[in-house]
C-alpha positions as CSV (number, residue, x, y, z in Angstrom):
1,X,-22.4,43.1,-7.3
2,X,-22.5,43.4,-11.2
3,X,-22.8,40.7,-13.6
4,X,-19.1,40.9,-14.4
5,X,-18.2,40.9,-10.6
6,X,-20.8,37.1,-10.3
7,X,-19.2,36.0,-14.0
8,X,-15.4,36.3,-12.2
9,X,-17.0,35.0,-8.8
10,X,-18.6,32.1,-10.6
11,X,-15.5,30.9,-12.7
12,X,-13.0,31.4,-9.6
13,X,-15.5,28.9,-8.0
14,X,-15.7,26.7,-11.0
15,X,-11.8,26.5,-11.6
16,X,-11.6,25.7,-7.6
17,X,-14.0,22.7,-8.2
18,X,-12.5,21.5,-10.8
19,X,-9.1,21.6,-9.3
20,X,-10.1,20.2,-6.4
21,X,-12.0,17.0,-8.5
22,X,-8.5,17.0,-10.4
23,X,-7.0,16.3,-7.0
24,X,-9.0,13.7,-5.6
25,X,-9.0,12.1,-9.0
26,X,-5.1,12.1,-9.3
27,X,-5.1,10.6,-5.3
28,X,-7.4,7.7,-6.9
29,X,-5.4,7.0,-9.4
30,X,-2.3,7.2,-7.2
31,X,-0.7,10.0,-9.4
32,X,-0.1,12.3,-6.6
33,X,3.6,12.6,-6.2
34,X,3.9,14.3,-2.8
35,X,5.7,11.6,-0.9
36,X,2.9,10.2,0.2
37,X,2.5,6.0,0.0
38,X,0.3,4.6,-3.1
39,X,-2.9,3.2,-2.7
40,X,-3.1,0.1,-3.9
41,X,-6.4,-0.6,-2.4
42,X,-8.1,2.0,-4.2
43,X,-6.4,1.7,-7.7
44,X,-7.6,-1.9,-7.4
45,X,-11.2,-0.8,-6.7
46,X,-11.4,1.7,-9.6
47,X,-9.5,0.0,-12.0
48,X,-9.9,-4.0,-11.5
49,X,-12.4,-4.9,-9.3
50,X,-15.0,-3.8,-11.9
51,X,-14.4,-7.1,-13.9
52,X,-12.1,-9.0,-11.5
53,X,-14.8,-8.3,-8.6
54,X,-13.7,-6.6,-5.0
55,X,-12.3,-9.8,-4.0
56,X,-10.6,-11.1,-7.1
57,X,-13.4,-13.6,-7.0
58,X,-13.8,-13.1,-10.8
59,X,-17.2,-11.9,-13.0
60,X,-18.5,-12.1,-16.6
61,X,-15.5,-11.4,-18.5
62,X,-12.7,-11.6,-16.3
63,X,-11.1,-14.7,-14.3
64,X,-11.0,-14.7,-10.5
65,X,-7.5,-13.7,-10.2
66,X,-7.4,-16.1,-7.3
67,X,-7.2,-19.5,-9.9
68,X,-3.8,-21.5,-10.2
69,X,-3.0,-19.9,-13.0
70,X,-2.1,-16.5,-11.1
71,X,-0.9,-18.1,-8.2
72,X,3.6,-16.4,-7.9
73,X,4.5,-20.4,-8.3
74,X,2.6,-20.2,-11.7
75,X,2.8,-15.9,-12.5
76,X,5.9,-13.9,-11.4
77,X,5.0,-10.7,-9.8
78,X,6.8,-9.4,-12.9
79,X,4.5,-11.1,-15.4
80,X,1.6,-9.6,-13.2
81,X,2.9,-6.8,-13.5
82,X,3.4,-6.9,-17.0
83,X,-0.1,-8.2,-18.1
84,X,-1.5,-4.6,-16.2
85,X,0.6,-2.3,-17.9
86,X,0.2,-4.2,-21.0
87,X,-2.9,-5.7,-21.2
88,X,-3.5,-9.6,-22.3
89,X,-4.9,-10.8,-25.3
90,X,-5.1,-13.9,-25.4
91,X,-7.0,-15.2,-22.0
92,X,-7.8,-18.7,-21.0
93,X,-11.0,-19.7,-20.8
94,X,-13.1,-18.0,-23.0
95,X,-12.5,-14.8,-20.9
96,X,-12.3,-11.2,-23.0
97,X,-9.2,-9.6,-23.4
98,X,-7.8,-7.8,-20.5
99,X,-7.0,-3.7,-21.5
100,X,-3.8,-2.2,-20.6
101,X,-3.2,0.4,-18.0
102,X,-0.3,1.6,-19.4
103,X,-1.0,4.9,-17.4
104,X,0.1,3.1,-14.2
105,X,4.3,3.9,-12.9
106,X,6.2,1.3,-11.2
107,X,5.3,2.3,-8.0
108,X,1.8,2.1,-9.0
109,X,2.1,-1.2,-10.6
110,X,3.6,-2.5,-7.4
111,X,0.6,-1.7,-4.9
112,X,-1.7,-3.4,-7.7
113,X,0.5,-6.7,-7.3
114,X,0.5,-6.5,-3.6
115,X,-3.3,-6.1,-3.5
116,X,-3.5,-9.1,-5.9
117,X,-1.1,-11.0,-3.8
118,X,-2.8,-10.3,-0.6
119,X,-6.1,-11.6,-2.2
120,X,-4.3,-15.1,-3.1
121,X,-3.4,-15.1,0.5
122,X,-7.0,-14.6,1.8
């Protein structure tokens, strides 16, 4: 094999890899739109859990999305919703501002509320 033939061999290997990292990455981030169901689980994990914790318990910088204040009687799924896609500013209790994830559709906005919601209700 010449160099040329390892060169073409090499790159077809490299675009391959990075298609297939593209791929998972999109499935992560719930941007795959072939019919299949979003994750809400794993968008929380890479995007929230980092300062909300795996539990919504809370950490430095971010409240545990399990106070009062998120509670639905207090927070409409709809305000929930809102404060992901478009960040929050001004948070209670000395807490940094939250960023937005405007990147996120309605579907994906969704599973992120029903994950919140079903760790209120644990």
């Amino acid at each position: 094999m010449g160099a040329r033939d390892a060169a073409s061999s090499d790159g077809r290997w490299s675009a391959a890899a990075l298609l297939l990292a593209t791929g998972a990455l999109a499935v992560v981030l719930g941007g795959c739109d072939g019919g299949q169901e979003v994750d809400g689980q794993a968008l929380f994990a890479a995007n929230c859990a980092v300062c909300h914790g795996p539990a919504g318990e809370g950490g430095e910088g971010a409240p545990a999305l399990t106070e009062p204040a998120y509670l639905p009687d207090q927070l409409s799924d709809a305000e929930v919703a809102a404060a992901i896609r478009n960040g929050v500013d001004d948070v209670p209790d000395g807490y940094g501002p939250m960023p937005a994830f405007s990147r996120f559709d309605d579907e994906q906005l969704a599973a992120l509320v029903e994950v919140v919601r079903d760790l209120q209700d644990s």
